[in-house]
N, C-alpha and C positions, 0 to 999 in steps of 0.2 A: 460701767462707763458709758459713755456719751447718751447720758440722763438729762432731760430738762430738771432744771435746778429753778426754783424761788426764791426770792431774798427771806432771809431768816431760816431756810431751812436746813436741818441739824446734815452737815457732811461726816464730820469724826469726830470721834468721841474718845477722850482721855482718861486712862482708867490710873488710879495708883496700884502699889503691890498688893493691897487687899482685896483690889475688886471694886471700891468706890469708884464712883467719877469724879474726876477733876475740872475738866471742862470740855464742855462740846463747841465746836470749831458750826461754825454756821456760813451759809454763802450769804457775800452782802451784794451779790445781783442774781439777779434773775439770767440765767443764761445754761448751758450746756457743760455738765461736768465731763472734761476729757482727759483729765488725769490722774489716779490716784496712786501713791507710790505704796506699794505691798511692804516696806519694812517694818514690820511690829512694833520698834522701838523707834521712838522720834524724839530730839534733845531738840531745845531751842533753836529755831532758826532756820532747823532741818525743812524740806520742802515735806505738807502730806496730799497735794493735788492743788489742780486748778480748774477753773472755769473760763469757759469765753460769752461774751455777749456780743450783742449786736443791735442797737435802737433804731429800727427802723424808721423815725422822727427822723432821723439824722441823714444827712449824704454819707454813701460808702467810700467818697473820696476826698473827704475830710478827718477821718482819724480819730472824730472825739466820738461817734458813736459807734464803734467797736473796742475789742481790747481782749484781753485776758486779766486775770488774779487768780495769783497766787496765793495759797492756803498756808499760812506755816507759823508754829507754836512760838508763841511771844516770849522774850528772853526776860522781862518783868511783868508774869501775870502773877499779881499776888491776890487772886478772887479766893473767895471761900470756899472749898470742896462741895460739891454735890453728893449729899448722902441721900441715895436712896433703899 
């Protein structure tokens, strides 16, 4: 934790009971991952971490260039497994 993070880069990764991947969860900013939640299993919806940013463009006392996001497994991904 509290890793600089890139947009696009791979946070967790979804495996099924065999062992493939299902899907990898990626950050859509650039900013500092500060939380990841240690439970193995995660269902829809469940939190698996967050990030915060901060656009230094921006005034820190305006609110739109800071924030957090939140990382957590979508309740309709119907993507293709990843067999590797």
């Amino acid at each position: 934790m509290l890793s600089d993070v890139d947009v696009g880069e791979t946070l967790f990764v979804q495996y099924d009971a065999f062992g493939y991947i299902v899907r990898e969860y990626e950050s859509p900013v650039s900013g500092i991952l500060v939380q990841v939640i240690q439970t193995p299993m995660a269902k829809a919806g469940t939190q698996l971490g967050a990030v915060v940013y901060f656009n230094p463009e921006k005034k820190a006392d305006d609110n739109l260039g800071a924030g957090s996001i939140t990382i957590t497994p979508e309740f309709s991904d119907k993507k293709t497994p990843i067999r590797r």
